[in-house]
C-alpha positions in Angstrom: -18.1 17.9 28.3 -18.4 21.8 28.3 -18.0 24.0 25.1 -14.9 25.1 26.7 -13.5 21.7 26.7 -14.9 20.4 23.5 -13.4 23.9 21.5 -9.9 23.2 21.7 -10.3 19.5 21.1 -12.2 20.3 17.9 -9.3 22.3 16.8 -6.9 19.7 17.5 -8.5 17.5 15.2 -9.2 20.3 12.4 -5.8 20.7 12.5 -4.7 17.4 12.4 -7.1 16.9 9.4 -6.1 20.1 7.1 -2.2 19.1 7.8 -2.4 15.0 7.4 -4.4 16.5 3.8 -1.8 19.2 3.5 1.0 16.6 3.5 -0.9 14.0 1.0 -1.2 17.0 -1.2 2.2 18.1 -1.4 4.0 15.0 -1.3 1.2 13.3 -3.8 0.6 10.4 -1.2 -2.4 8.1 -2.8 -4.0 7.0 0.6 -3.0 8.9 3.5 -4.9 6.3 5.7 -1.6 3.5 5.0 0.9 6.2 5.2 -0.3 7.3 8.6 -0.6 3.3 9.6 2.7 2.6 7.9 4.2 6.1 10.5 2.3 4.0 13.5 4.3 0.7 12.8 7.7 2.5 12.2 6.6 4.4 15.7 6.1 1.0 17.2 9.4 -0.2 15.8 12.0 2.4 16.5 15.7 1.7 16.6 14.9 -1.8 16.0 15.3 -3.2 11.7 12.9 -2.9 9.4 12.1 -5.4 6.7 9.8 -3.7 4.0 7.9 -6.8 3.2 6.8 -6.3 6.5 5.2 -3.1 6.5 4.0 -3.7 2.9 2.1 -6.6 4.1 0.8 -5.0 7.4 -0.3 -1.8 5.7 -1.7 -3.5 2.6 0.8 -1.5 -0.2 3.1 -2.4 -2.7 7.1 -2.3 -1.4 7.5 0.5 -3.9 5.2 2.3 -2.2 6.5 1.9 1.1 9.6 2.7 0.1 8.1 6.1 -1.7 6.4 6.6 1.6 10.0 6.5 3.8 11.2 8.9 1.3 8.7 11.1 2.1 8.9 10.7 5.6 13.0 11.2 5.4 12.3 14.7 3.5 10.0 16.4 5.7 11.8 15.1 8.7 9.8 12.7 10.1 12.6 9.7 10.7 15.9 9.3 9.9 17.5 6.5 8.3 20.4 5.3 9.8 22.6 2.5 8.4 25.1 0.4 10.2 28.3 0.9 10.2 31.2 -1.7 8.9 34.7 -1.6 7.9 33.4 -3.7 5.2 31.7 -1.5 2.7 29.3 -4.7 0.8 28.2 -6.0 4.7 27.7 -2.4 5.5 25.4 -2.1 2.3 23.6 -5.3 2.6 22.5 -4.7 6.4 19.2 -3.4 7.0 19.5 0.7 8.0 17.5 1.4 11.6 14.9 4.3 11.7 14.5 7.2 14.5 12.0 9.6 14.7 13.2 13.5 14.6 10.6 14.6 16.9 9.6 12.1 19.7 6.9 13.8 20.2 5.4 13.5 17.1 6.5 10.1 17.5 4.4 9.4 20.8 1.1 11.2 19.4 0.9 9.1 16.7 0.7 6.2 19.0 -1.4 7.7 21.4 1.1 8.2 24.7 0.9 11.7 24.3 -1.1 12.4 27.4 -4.7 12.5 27.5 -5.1 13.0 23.6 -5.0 9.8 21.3 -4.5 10.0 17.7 -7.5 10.4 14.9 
C-alpha cells in the first residue's frame, strides 16, 4: 500500500476513534465496545421487532442498559423508534415498536457494506 493510500485510511479510523470516544463521553456510555455491537445487531435487524432480552444477551449487558443505550441512540439520531399502530390503545402499547436507522449510511458502515471500507 502507498503512503498515499494508507493516509486517508488512517484518518478514517482516527476519526472514527476520537468520535465513537466523543460519543461515550458525552452520553456517559460505560463500554462503547457493547454499544457499538448492540448498533451492529439493531443494523442487522432493521424494520424487523426487537426483543431486549435478546440484545442483552447477545451483547452481554443488563436490559436496563440496553434500554439506556436505545435512548441514546434515539437522541443523537441514530434510529427511530417506531411503534405499531392500533385502534386499540393497550394492543398498541403492548406490541413491540420496530427500529429504523436515520442515516442508512451510517447504518451500512457499521456493518461493513459500505464499499471497500469495513468497520473498526
Amino acid at each position: 500500500m502507498t503512503l498515499a493510500k494508507a493516509y486517508p485510511l488512517f484518518i478514517l479510523r482516527l476519526n472514527i476513534m476520537l468520535t465513537s470516544c466523543f460519543l461515550a463521553y458525552l452520553l456517559k456510555v460505560e463500554r462503547i465496545d457493547a454499544f457499538g455491537n448492540m448498533i451492529r445487531i439493531l443494523a442487522g435487524h432493521i424494520g424487523n421487532t426487537i426483543t431486549l432480552n435478546e440484545i442483552s444477551s447477545t451483547v452481554g449487558i443488563s436490559v436496563q442498559t440496553v434500554k439506556n443505550y436505545l435512548s441514546y441512540a434515539e437522541k443523537t439520531f441514530i434510529i427511530k423508534r417506531l411503534t405499531p399502530y392500533y385502534r386499540n390503545i393497550r394492543k398498541e402499547i403492548s406490541k413491540s415498536p420496530v427500529l429504523y436507522f436515520n442515516d442508512l449510511g451510517l447504518r451500512n458502515f457499521s456493518i461493513g457494506q459500505f464499499g471497500r471500507h469495513t468497520i473498526l
